[in-house]
C-alpha positions, 0 to 999 in steps of 0.5 A: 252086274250080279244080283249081290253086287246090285244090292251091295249098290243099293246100300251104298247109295241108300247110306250115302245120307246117312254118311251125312248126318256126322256133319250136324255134330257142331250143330247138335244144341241147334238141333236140339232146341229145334227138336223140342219145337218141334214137340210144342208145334206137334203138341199144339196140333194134336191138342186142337182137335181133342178140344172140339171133340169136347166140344161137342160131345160135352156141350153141343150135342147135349145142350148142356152147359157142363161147369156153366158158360165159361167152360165154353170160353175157357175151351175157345181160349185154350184153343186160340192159345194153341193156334197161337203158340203153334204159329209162334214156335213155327216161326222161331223153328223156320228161323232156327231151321235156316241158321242150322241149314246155311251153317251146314252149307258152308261146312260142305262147301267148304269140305269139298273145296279144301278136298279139291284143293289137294287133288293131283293133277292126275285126278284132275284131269279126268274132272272136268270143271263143270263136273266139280263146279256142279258138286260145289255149287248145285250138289250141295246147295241139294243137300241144304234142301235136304237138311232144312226142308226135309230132315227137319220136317221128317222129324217133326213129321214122325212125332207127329205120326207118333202123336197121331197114333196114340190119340186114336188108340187112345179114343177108339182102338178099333177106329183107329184100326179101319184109318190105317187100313190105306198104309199098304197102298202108300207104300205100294204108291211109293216103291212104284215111283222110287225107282224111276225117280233115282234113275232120272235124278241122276240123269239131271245131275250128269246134264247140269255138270254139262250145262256148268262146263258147257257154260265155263269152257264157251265163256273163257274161249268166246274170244275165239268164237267170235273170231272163228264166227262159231255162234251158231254151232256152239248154240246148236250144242248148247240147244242138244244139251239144254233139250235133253235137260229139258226132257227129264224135267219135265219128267220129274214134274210128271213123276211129282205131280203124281204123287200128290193126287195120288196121296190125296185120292188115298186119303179121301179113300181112307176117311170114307171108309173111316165114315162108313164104318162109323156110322153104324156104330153112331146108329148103335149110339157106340160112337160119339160124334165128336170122336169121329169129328176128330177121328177124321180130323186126325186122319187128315193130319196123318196124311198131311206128313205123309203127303208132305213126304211124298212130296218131298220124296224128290227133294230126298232122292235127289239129295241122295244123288247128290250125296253119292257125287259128293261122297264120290269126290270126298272118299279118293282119300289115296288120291289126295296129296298128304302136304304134311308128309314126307322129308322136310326140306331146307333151302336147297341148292339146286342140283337136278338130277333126272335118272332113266326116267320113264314116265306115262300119262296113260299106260304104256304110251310112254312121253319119256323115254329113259331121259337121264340130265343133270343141271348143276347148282346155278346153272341155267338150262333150256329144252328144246324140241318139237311139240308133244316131245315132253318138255313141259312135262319135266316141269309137271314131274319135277314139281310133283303133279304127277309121279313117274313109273320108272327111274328117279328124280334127285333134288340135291341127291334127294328123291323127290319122292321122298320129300315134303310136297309142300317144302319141295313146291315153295322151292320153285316158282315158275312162269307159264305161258298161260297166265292166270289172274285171280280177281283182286288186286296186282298186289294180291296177285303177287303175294297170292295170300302169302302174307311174308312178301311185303309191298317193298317185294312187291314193288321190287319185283314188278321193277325186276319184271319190268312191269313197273312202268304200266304200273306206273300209268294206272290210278291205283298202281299195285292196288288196281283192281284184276278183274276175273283173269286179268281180261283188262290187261293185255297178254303181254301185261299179263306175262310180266304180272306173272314173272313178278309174282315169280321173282318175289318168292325168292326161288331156288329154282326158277323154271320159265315155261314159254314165258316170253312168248306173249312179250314183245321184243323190246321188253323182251331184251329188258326181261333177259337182262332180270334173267340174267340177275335173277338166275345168277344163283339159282338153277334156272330152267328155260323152255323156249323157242326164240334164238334170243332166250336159249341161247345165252343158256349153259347147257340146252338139252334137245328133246325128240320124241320124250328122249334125250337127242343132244347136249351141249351149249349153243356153239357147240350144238350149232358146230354138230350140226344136229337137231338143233342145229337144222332147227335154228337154221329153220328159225332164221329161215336160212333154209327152204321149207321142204328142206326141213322135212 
């Protein structure tokens, strides 16, 4: 990478935060009264140490009563109110602070969601579920940090700063000269840690998304852990992962506890040079006590922000990496599926069309080879064919999750392409052999927020699914609560939850992706009896295995290797003796095993 393109990096890395300000525009009166908290609280600060000098510049070292003793006690209660309201307007702004924070927390959260939500598929497939569970949760949880902990602080720290300045100017234009004499090497301190600080953040990130997705994948597949007895090795992977986490932790400890004792060891150097020059000028009575009283005091203040940011420094950068990882999600705008655009869509009828289709995951190694079908409206169709030959795949192009690269999908003589997403997708429902429940109730879980399916629906499609009859049996029947993927529900419960929330949509396309599988033979054959009345007038897509569930089908079109092998119903395959042919003799095992080779 040249020396420009490094820089043009830089300043998008370093804009990132800056990206983040736009996010406060509905907080602005917030801000606002926070704001001038801020001033008071600075104020009160910056006030306490003037008043001592008075102190004793008027009256201790004189001896002198100016105004008599109650000048003294007025002094005394003027500082006390500062002491006062300082701590009153600090505890109304950490109040204010939070509110303002936790309101930004939710607007991001929220964002990134909604952003993910409208990801394709394509783009999903290269995230992996911690990855974008770690920009959701830890980024931007870093980036609150940084709104309420930092942002705020930094405001509050350059009025100060401000404030600082003017006083000394204000009190001796020379002295304050000599404090700023340690700037340089604040600065000089800080470049020195920046660099490496950034590099290390963003090591930590990319290991807490491992971690996250470590954690998510073993979760879900421990069933299958335990049964392969694989404890040991998925620890030892853990154990690599959490080690190296570990290493650049402590790291970043090292790096931040630097910091601080460094900040501290300028500080202390700056007030004794402020002293020595100033006792020559208290030898000459030039300078008063109680202005050096306060000149020091002022440079403690003016490093206290200082050291403040410093120590903050981490929570900055690490806030700018996880800006960079959010933005880096929010900014694939061409990625994101437009629900609004496109044709609307109607009711169709359901004729599908597929034309010279060529489609590829990745380019050039092509699952679909110029595959050319057409399914009438009603008709009922299975595909068969080996594993990895794409029939799942015709499911994923015909609802849109991916585009393909060649020839064209037709929906009632429609491209696809040309449709509204959203119209396109309410058209279809189908049954996975994966099924996944959210956490809720059944009833939630069929409706799946869709407010126009009533309980009626509901119950009638759990009776079309014949899933009524374990429903039956539970205390709350349609109100029972699913826990987090079903995991109290058996797999073949699961499958019938599913074809319910199916059927209750109503669709013109029903598609059945291996959705008996899970089911047993004998609510098998139930099943096939609510197929047969739910796909009477409804293009129904079958892909399947078992004799039982494609044989009753109009057409079945036998995939090999992403291409079109045969066509035809199930007598008619059977009497060409083909693919499909030797593959039902293999199913009834009417044949040996090398025979099939």
């Amino acid at each position: 990478m040249s020396p420009s393109e490094n820089k043009a990096k830089t300043r998008v890395k370093m804009s990132s935060l800056y990206r983040l300000l736009p996010w406060l525009k509905g907080h602005l009166p917030l801000l606002g009264i926070i704001v001038v908290l801020i001033v008071l609280i600075n104020l009160a600060e910056l006030v306490k140490p003037y008043i001592l000098k008075i102190v004793i510049d008027d009256h201790l070292k004189t001896g002198a009563s100016v105004g008599g003793g109650n000048t003294i006690i007025v002094l005394g209660l003027l500082y006390l109110a500062c002491v006062v309201l300082g701590s009153g307007f600090g505890y109304l702004q950490s109040l204010l602070v939070t509110r303002l924070g936790q309101g930004m927390l939710m607007q991001i959260r929220r964002e990134v969601f909604r952003h993910i939500l409208h990801l394709p598929m394509r783009v999903l497939d290269h995230y992996s579920s911690g990855r974008l569970i770690t920009r959701a949760t830890n980024d931007v949880e870093t980036i609150n940090e940084f709104f309420t902990d930092v942002l705020v602080n930094l405001i509050r720290d350059v009025f100060l700063l401000i404030g600082i300045v003017a006083m000394m100017l204000a009190m001796n234009w020379q002295l304050a000269l000599v404090s700023f004499v340690t700037i340089p090497l604040i600065a000089l301190s800080t470049i020195m840690v920046r660099g490496r600080l950034r590099r290390n953040f963003v090591k930590i990130k990319h290991l807490i998304g491992s971690i996250n997705g470590f954690f998510a994948e073993n979760i879900a597949g421990m069933r299958l852990i335990q049964i392969f007895v694989r404890e040991k090795q998925r620890q030892k992977v853990l154990d690599e992962i959490n080690d190296e986490y570990c290493r650049s932790t402590l790291t970043q400890i090292r790096l931040n506890s630097l910091l601080r004792p460094l900040m501290e060891v300028i500080n202390t150097l700056g007030i004794v040079f402020l002293i020595w020059f100033a006792t020559r000028n208290l030898n000459s009575s030039l300078l008063d006590i109680g202005v050096l009283y306060a000149f020091t005091t002022y440079v403690k203040q003016f490093f206290e922000p200082i050291n403040d940011l410093a120590e903050k420094y981490s929570t900055i950068q690490s806030a700018s990496v996880s800006a960079d990882r959010i933005f880096e999600l929010l900014d694939k705008k061409e990625d994101q599926e437009d629900l609004a655009s496109g044709q609307p869509l109607g009711r169709i009828q359901g004729r599908v069309e597929f034309d010279h289709v060529w489609f590829a995951y990745n380019e050039g190694e092509w699952v679909l080879k110029d595959l050319s079908f057409v399914l009438e409206p009603g008709q009922s169709a299975a595909i068969v064919g080996p594993t990895g030959t794409g029939k799942t795949t015709i499911i994923s192009l015909l609802l849109r999750f991916y585009d393909i690269q060649r020839g064209s999908i037709r929906l009632d003589g429609q491209d696809i392409r040309t449709l509204n997403i959203r119209d396109l997708r309410r058209q279809i429902a189908i049954v996975l052999q994966d099924v996944f429940l959210f956490s809720g109730s059944i009833a939630d879980n069929i409706r799946l927020g869709d407010e126009s399916i009533n309980d009626a629906q509901i119950t009638q499609a759990l009776q079309l699914a014949q899933a009524d009859e374990f429903i039956d049996k539970l205390d709350g029947r349609m109100d029972t609560p699913v826990t987090e993927r079903g995991s109290t529900f058996s797999a073949g419960q699961r499958q019938l939850l599913s074809f319910a929330r199916a059927i209750a949509r109503h669709p013109a396309l029903f598609i059945l992706d291996e959705a008996t599988a899970q089911i047993d033979t004998v609510t098998e054959q139930q099943i096939q009896h609510s197929i047969a009345q739910i796909s009477a007038n409804r293009t129904t897509i079958i892909i399947a295995h078992r004799l039982s569930t494609i044989q009753r089908c109009d057409v079945i079109l036998v995939l090999e290797q992403g291409q079109l092998e045969e066509q035809g119903t199930h007598d008619e395959l059977i009497a060409r003796g083909g693919h499909y042919a030797r593959m039902i003799e293999a199913q009834l095992g009417d044949i040996i095993p090398d025979k099939l080779s």
